[in-house]
Residue, then its C-alpha position, 0 to 999 in steps of 0.5 A: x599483079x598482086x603479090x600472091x599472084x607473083x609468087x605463084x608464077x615464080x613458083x610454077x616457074x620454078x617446077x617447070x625449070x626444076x623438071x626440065x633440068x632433071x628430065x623426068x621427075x616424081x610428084x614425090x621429088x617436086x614436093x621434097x625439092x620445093x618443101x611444099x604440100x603435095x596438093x600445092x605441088x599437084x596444083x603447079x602441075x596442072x597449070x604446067x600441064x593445063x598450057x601443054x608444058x609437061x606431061x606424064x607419061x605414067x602415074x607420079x611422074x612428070x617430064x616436060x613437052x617439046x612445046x617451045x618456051x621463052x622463060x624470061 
C-alpha cells in the first residue's frame, strides 16, 4: 500500500478506537482530539459508518455499533 494509503487507515483507525473508548462522542470532539479539519474528520466517519462500525444516533454525534472487530 502507498504510504498516503497507511496513514489514512492508521487514522480511521484511531477515530474508531478514540469513539469506542469514550462511548458517544461529537464530530466537534474528534476534530479537536485528532487537530484535524472537520471535513477529513467527516470523511473518517463515513468510512467507519460506510462498513457499519459507527453509527449516529443524532445529528454531531457518533457511537460505535455491535458489529464485531478484530483490530489488529
Amino acid at each position: 500500500m502507498s504510504p498516503s494509503t497507511d496513514r489514512m487507515l492508521n487514522r480511521v483507525r484511531s477515530v474508531y478506537l478514540f469513539i469506542r473508548k469514550q462511548g458517544t462522542v461529537t464530530t466537534k470532539e474528534l476534530v479537536e482530539e485528532f487537530e484535524m479539519t472537520q471535513r477529513t474528520i467527516q470523511r473518517d466517519l463515513n468510512i467507519l459508518s460506510y462498513n457499519d462500525l459507527v453509527r449516529s444516533p443524532r445529528r454531531g454525534y457518533w457511537t460505535v455499533t455491535d458489529k464485531k472487530v478484530k483490530v489488529s
